[in-house]
C-alpha positions as CSV (number, residue, x, y, z in Angstrom):
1,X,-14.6,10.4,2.9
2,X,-16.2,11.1,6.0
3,X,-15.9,9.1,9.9
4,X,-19.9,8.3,9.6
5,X,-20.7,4.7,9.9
6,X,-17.5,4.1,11.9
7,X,-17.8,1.7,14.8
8,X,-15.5,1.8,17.6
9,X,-12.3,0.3,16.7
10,X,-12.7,0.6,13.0
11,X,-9.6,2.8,11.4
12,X,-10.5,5.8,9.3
13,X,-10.2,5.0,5.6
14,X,-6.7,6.5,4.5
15,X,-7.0,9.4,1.2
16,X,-3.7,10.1,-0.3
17,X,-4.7,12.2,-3.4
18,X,-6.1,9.8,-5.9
19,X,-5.9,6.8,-3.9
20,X,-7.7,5.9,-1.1
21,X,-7.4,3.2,1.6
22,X,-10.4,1.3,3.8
23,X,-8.6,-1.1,5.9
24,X,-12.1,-2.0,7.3
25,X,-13.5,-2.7,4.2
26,X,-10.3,-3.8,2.5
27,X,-11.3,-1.8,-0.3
28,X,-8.7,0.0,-2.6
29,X,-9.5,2.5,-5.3
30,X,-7.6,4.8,-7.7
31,X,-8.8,7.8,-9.0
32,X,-12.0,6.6,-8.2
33,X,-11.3,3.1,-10.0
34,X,-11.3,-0.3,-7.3
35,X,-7.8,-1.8,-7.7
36,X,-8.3,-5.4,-6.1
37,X,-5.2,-6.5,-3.6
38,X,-4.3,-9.0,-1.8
39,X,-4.2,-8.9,1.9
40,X,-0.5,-9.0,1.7
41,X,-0.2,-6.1,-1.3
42,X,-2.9,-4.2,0.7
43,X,-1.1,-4.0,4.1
44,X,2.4,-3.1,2.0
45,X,0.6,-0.3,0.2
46,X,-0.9,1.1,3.6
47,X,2.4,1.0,5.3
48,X,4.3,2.9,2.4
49,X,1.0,5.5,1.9
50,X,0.8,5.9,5.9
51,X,3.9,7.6,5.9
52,X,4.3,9.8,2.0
53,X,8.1,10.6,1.6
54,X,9.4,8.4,4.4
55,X,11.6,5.4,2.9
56,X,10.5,1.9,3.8
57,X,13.1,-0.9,4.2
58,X,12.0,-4.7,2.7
59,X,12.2,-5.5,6.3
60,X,10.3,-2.6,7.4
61,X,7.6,-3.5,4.3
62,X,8.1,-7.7,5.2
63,X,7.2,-6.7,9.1
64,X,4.2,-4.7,7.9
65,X,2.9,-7.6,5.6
66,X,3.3,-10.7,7.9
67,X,3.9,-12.3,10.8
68,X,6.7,-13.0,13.1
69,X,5.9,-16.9,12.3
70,X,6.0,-16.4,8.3
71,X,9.6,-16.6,7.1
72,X,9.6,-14.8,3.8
73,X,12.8,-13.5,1.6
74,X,13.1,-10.1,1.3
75,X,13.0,-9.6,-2.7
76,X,9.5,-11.6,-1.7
77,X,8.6,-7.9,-1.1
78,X,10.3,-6.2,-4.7
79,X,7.5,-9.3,-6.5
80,X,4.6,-7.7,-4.3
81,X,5.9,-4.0,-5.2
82,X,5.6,-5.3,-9.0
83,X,2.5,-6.6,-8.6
84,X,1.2,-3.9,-6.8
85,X,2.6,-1.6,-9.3
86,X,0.7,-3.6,-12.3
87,X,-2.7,-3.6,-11.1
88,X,-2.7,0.2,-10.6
89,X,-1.2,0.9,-14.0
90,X,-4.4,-1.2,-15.9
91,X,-6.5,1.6,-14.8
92,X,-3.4,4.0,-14.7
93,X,-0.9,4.0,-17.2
94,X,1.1,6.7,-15.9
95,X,1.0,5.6,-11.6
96,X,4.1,6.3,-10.4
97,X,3.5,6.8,-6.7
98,X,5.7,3.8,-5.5
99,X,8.8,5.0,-6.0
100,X,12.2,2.9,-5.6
101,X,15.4,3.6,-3.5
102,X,17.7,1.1,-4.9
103,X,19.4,-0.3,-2.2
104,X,17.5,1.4,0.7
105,X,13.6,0.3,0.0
106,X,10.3,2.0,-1.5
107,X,8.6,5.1,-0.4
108,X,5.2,6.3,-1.2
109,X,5.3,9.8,-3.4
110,X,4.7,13.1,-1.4
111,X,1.1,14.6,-2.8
């Protein structure tokens, strides 16, 4: 994916091996298959594929996903990993790259 057609102040889409990101877009694909998410799943996904390998609290994931004003619980966050999880394994069976620290939070799989 190349930076052509980028305008100032647009982010460059994000390519972790088989996914890849467009925040400007809000596009998501898999393996070259369009998974649709939510706004919400969307920014959780980005902040746990940002960073492969580093472990993301439900606070860290809840502050990534809303606002300061939005009061949400954190195992709001574990129903958005689920669902996250879901829509990637109807074109997927085997995605595994969300990967559970029980106790601690999620962290996006190392290519």
């Amino acid at each position: 994916v190349g930076t052509v057609g980028l305008e100032p102040g647009d982010s460059k889409p994000l390519e972790r091996g088989s996914l890849l990101l467009d925040p400007n877009r809000h596009a998501c694909s898999w393996k070259g298959e369009p998974v649709r998410l939510t706004v919400t799943e969307f920014l959780i996904l980005q902040a746990l594929a940002t960073r492969p390998g580093y472990v993301k609290s439900r606070d860290n994931l809840m502050d990534a996903a809303y606002d300061d004003q939005v009061y949400v619980d954190d195992r709001t966050i574990d129903s958005h990993i689920k669902r996250i999880r879901k829509k990637f394994r109807e074109s997927d069976k085997s995605f595994d790259a969300i990967e559970t620290l029980y106790g601690v939070g999620y962290r996006y799989k190392e290519d």
